[in-house]
N, C-alpha and C positions, 0 to 999 in steps of 0.2 A: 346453691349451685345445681344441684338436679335439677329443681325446677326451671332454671335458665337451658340447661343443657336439651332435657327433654323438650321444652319450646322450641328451640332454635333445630333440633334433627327430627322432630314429629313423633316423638315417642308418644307414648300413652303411660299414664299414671295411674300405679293401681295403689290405694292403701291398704294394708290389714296388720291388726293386732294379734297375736298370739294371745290365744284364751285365757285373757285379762292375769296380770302380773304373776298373781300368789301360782296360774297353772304353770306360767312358764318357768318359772324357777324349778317347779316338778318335772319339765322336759327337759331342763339340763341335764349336767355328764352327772354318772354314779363320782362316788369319791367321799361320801360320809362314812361308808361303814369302816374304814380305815381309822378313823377319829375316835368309833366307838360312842358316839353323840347317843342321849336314850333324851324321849321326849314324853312331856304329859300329854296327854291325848284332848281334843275338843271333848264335848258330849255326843257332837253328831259321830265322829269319828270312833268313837270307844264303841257308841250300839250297833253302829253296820259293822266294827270288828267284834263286837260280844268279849268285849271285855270289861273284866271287874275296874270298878273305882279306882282300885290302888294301883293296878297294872299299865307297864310304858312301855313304848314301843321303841325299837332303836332304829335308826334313820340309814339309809342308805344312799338318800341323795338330799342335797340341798332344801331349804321348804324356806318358805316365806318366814322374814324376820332373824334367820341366821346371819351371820355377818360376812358369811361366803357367799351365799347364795346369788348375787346379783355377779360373781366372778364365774362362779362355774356355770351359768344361763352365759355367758359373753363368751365363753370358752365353747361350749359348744354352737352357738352363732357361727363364730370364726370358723371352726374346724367344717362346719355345716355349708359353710358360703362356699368353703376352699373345694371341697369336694365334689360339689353341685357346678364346677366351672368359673365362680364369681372371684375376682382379685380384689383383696382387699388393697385401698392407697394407702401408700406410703406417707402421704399426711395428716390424714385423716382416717380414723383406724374405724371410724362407724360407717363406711362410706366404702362399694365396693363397685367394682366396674365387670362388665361382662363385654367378651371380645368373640367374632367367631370366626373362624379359621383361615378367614384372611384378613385376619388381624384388626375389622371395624369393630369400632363401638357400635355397640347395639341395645347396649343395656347397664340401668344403673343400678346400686340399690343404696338404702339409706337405713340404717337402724336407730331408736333411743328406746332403749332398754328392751320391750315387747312391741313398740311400733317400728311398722316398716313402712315405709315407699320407695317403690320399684315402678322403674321407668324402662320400659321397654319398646324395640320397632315392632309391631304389631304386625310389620308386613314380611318379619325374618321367622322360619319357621324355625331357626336355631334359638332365638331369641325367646320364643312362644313356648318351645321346649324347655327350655332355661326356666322359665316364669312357672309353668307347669307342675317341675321337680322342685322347684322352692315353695311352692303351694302344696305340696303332698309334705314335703318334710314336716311341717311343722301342725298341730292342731288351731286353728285359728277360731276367735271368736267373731270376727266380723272380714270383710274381703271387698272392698270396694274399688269404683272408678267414677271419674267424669265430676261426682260432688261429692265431698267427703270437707270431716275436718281433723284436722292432724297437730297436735301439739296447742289446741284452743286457737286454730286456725282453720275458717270456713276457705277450701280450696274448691273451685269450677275451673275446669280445663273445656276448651273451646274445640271442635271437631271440625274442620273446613272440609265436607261436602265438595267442592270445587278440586281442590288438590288432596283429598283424600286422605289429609292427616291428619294429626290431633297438634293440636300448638298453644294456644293464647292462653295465659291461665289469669284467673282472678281469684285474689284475694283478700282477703275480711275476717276481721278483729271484734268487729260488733258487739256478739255474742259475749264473746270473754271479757270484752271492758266489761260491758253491761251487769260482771257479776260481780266484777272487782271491787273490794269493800273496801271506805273510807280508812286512810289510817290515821287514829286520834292521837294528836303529839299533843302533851300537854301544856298549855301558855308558857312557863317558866323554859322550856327546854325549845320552844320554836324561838321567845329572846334570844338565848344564847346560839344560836343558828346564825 
C-alpha cells in the first residue's frame, strides 16, 4: 500500500533500520527495573563494566532475547510516531499516516520491527520536517533512498525529471530466491502428499 500510495502522489521513499535489532530493543521504553530481572553478563560486556566473573547486572530496560522486549521497542514506536505528528491506522497498527494542517496526506510511514519506510512529498516543507524529527528520534544504522532492499526485497523508485516527482517503483526478488535453500522432503512423506 505505500508503495502504490507514494507512486500515485509523487512521494519519495526513504528506507532505514534502526541500529540493527538487539540496539533497538535497547532504545525502547525503561520498564525492567520494576521486574527486578538480574542478567549474566557477555565477556565483552563484564571487561568494559570491570566486573568480576560471578557479578550481574540488573536490567533496566528491555535487551535482546527477553520475551518483552520486542513489546516494549513497539511501545515506544507508537508513543514516538504519535508525538512526532504521525497517526497510526486504525487497521493496520504498523502503518501510520502523516496529514498537514490542511488536512493532506503528505506522508506515510511503515514499520516491521526495526525497519522502516517512510514516504514523504519532498516538496511539503511540513512533511521534510516531519521526516527530519523521525530521523533524529531514533539511532539508525543505515538511512537510504531511490535503491534500497527492504524485507529481502531490491526496491528502485523512478524520479521523473520532466514533472519533477518521484513515482515508478521497481521491484525484485532475485537476490532472495537466489539464496533460498532446497527443502529435502523425504520420498516416504512426498507419497503420502
Amino acid at each position: 500500500m505505500l508503495l502504490g500510495v507514494a507512486a500515485s502522489m509523487g512521494f519519495q521513499v526513504f528506507r532505514g533500520d534502526v541500529k540493527a535489532v538487539k540496539a533497538a530493543f535497547l532504545q525502547g521504553d525503561l520498564g525492567e527495573e520494576d521486574r527486578g530481572v538480574l542478567a549474566e553478563t557477555v565477556k565483552e560486556l563484564r571487561d568494559a563494566m570491570r566486573l568480576e566473573h560471578h557479578q550481574c547486572i540488573k536490567l533496566k530496560k528491555a535487551v535482546y532475547g527477553l520475551v518483552n522486549a520486542p513489546r516494549r521497542w513497539w511501545s515506544r514506536v507508537r508513543k514516538d510516531m504519535e508525538k512526532l505528528g504521525w497517526v497510526e491506522s486504525s487497521t493496520e497498527p504498523c502503518l501510520w499516516y502523516l496529514r498537514d494542517k490542511s488536512d493532506k496526506l503528505c506522508g506515510l510511514a511503515v514499520a516491521h520491527v526495526d525497519d522502516f519506510m517512510i514516504a514523504v512529498d519532498n516538496t511539503s516543507k511540513f512533511a521534510t520536517d516531519a521526516l527530519q524529527r523521525l530521523h533524529q528520534a531514533y539511532e539508525w544504522g543505515s538511512w537510504e533512498s531511490q535503491d534500497f532492499v527492504q524485507c529481502g526485497t531490491r526496491i528502485r523508485q523512478e524520479y521523473d525529471g520532466r514533472t519533477k516527482t518521484w513515482g515508478r517503483f521497481h521491484l525484485n526478488m532475485v537476490d532472495y530466491a537466489q539464496e533460498l535453500k532446497e527443502i529435502d522432503i523425504p520420498t516416504q512423506r512426498r507419497k503420502d502428499i
